[in-house]
C-alpha positions in Angstrom: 21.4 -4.0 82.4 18.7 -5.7 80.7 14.7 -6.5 80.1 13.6 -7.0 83.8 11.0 -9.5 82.6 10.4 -10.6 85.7 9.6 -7.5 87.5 6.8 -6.3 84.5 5.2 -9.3 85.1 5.3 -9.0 88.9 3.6 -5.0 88.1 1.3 -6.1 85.2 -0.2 -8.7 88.2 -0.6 -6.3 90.5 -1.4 -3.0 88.9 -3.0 -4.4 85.8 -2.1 -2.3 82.6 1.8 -0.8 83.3 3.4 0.9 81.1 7.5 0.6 80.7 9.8 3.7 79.6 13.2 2.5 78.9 16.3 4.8 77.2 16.5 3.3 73.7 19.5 6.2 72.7 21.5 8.9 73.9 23.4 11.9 72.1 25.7 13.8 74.6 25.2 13.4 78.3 22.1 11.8 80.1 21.2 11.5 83.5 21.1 7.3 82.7 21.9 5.1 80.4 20.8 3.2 77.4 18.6 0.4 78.7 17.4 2.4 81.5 13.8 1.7 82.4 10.8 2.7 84.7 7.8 1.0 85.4 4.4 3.7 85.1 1.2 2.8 86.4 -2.4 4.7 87.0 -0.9 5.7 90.6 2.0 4.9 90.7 6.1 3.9 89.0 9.2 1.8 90.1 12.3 2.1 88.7 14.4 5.5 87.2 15.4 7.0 83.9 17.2 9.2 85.4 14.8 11.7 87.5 14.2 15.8 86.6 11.0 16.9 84.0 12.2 14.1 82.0 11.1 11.5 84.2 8.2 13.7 85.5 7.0 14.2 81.8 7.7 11.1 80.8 5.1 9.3 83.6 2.9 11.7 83.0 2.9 10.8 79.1 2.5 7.1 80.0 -0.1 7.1 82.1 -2.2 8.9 79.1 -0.3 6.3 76.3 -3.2 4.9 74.1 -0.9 3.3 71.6 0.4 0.7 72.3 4.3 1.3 71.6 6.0 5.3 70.9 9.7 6.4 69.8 9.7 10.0 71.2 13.1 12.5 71.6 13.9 14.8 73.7 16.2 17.3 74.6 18.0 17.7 78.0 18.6 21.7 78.4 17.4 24.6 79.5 13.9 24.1 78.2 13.6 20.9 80.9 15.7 22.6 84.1 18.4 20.2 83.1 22.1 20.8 82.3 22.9 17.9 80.8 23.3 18.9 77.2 22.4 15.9 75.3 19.3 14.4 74.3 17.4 11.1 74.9 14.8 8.8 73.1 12.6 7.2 75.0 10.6 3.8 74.2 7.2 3.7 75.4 5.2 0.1 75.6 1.9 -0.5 77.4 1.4 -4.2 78.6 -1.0 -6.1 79.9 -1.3 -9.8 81.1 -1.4 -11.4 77.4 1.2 -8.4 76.2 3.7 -10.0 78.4 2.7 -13.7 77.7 4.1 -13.0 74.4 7.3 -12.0 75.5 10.1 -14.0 74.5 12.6 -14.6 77.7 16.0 -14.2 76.0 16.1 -11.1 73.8 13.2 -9.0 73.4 12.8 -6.6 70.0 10.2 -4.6 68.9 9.0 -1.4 67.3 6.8 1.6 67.3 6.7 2.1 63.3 5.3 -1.3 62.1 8.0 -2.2 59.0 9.2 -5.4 59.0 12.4 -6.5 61.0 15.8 -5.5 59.5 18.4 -7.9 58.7 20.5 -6.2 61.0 18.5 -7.2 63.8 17.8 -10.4 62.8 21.5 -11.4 62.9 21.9 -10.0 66.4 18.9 -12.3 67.8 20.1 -15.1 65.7 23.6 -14.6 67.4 21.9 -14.2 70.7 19.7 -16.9 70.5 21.9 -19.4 68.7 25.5 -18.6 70.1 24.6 -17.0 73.6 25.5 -14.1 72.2 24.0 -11.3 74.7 23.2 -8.3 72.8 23.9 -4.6 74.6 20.0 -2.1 75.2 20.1 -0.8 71.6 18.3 1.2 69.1 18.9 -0.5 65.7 17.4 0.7 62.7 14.3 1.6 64.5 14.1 -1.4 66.3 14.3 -1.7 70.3 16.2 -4.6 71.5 17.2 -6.0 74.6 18.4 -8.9 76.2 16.2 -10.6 78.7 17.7 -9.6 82.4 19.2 -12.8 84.3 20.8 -11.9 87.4 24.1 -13.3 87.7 25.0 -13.5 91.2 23.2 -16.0 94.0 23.5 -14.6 97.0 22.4 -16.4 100.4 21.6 -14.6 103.4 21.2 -17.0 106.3 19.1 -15.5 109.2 16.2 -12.8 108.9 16.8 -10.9 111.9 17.1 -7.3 112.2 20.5 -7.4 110.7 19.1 -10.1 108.0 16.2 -8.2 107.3 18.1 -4.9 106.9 20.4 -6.6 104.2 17.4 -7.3 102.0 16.1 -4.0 102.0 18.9 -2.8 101.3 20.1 -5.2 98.3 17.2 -6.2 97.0 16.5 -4.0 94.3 19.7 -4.1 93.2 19.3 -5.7 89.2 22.1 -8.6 89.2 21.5 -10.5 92.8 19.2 -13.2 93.0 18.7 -13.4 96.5 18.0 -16.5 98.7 16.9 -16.1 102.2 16.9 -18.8 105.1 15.7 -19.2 108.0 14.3 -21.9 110.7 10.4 -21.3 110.3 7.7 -19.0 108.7 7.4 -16.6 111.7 10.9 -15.6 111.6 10.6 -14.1 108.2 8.4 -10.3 108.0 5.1 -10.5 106.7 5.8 -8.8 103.8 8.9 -10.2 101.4 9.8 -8.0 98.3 9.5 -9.5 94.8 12.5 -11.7 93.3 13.5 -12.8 97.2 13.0 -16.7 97.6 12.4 -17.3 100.8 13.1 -20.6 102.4 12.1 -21.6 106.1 13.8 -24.9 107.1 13.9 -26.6 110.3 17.8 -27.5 109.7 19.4 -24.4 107.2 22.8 -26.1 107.0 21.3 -28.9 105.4 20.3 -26.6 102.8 24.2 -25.8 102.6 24.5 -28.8 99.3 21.6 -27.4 97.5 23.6 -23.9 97.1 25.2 -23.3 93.8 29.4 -23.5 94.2 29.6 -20.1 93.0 26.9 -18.6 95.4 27.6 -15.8 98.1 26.8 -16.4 101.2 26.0 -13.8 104.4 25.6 -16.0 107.8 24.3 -14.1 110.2 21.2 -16.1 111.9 20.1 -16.2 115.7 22.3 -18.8 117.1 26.1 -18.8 117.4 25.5 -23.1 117.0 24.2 -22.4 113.8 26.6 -19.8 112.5 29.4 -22.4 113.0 27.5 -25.5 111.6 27.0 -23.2 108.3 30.7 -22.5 108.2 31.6 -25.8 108.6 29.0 -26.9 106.2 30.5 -24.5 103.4 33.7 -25.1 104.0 33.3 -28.8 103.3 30.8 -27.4 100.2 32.1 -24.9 98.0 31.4 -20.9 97.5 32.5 -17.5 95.4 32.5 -15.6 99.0 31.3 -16.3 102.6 31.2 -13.7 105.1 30.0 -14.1 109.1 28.6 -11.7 111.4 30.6 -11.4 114.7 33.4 -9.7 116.5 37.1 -10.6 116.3 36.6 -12.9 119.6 33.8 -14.7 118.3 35.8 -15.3 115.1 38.9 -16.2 116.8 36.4 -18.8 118.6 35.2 -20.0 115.3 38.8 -20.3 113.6 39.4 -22.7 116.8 36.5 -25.0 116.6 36.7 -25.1 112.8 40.6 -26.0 112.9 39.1 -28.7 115.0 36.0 -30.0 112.6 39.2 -31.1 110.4 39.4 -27.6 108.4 43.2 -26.1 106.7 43.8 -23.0 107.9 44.2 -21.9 104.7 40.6 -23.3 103.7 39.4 -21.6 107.2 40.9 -17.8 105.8 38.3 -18.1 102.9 35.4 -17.0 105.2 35.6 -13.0 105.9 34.4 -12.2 109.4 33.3 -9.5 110.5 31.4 -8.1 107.9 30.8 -4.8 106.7 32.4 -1.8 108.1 32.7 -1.7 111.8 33.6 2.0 111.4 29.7 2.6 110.5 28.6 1.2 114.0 26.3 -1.9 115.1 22.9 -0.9 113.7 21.6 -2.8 111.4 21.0 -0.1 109.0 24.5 0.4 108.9 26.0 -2.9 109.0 23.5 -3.4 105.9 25.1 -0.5 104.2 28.7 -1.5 104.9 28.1 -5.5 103.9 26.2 -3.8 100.5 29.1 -1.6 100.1 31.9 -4.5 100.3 29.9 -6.4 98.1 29.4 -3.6 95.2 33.0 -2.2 95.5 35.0 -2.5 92.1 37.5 -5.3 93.5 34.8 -7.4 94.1 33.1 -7.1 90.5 36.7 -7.6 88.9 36.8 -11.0 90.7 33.6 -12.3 89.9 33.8 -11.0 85.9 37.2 -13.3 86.1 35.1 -16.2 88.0 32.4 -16.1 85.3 34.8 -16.2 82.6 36.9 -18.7 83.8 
């Protein structure tokens, strides 16, 4: 959880003046968490805080916001139609184009009373800034600080058919993927790509293969059954967190062969997961997209990668 910096300025270009709400505290029980943020336009929002009159009051508030930053409290009872039973304050910043120009891309603090900036917080940025020191979403001593949102996965999704395309609706709004998507032309992708999704049509993908980080994740699931294998091959002989393949048990079985016989270990070959997803869900894409999302998010996973990025 962080300061999507990123996505502000993607809504600030579009929508003009945008106004983000994000959870700067919480007493008691909330329907999100600290560092929880929406996006509010003139006709419009993205993101949550957490739903209920709290979110509905809250976009209605920011679309009237003349200042240009508000501390506000609230309590979560009764009152709002919520059984909650804490309370939550909410941050309030309008922003324009130059606003977010100013915007520094590490950790972000500000406030809504004018004072100066404590000490307090001026040893947590120099901590962040100078030893890498990621700071949690927190209310300090009236001040609102953040670190700057960097997703820390790279995930690669080779082929934007309908199962290709279903993956990325499905993952991309999720806050720590940055996703890469390939393909062999321009036509093959949908005319519409959603924001933070680099798209990369290439004549030859598995050439691509040695421009992907060693610690990327990679979904291969393209149009031909020539190319699956040539990516496999290609990352087997690169390097990769996780690779899974689209297919059935005889097309794997297939692939294990041919991949033995490209010069591959078995023990290297085992590395790739195939299928993907859960087969119990069925062969629409929809659901193949859910079980493939569900494999990637599930708690096993995250443990792995938290002891990869440590490591």
């Amino acid at each position: 959880m962080g300061f999507d910096l990123e996505a502000l300025r993607e809504a600030v270009k579009t929508h003009g003046k945008v106004t983000r709400v994000v959870i700067a505290a919480i007493k008691g029980s909330s329907p999100r968490e600290v560092g929880a943020a929406m996006l509010v336009w003139k006709d419009g929002q993205s993101g949550t805080i957490g739903g209920g009159v709290l979110e509905y009051e809250a976009a209605q508030a920011a679309r009237t916001q003349i200042v240009s930053s508000r501390l506000t409290h609230h309590a979560l009872g009764p009152d709002m139609g919520q059984c909650c039973g804490g309370a939550v304050s909410l941050f309030s910043e309008v922003f324009d184009a130059k606003a977010v120009n100013t915007l520094d891309d590490t950790v972000i603090a500000r406030t809504a009373a004018g004072s100066d900036m404590p000490l307090s917080v001026k040893r947590l940025l120099a901590a962040a800034r100078g030893q890498g020191i990621a700071p949690d979403p927190q209310l300090i001593d009236g001040w609102m600080v953040e670190p700057v949102h960097k997703p820390a996965r790279n995930l690669w999704i080779w082929g934007a058919g309908h199962v290709g395309r279903a993956l990325v609706n499905v993952l991309h709004p999720l806050p720590d993927l940055a996703i890469t998507w390939v393909d062999t032309a321009p036509e093959r992708f949908p005319n519409t790509v959603p924001n933070g999704v680099t798209v990369v049509p290439v004549a030859k993908p598995a050439e691509l293969v040695r421009h992907a980080p060693t610690n990327a994740e990679h979904l291969v699931l393209t149009y031909s059954h020539n190319l699956d294998l040539e990516l496999c091959n290609r990352l087997l002989s690169h390097d990769f967190r996780f690779a899974g393949l689209i297919g059935s048990a005889t097309k794997w079985a297939r692939f294990r062969s041919r991949l033995a016989a490209l010069g591959h270990m078995p023990e290297r070959i085992n590395r790739i997961t195939c299928p993907i997803g859960d087969p119990g869900l069925g062969k629409h894409p929809q659901m193949i997209a859910v079980g493939v999302a569900a494999d990637l998010l599930r708690p096993t996973r995250q443990n792995e990668l938290k002891k990869d990025l440590s490591a």
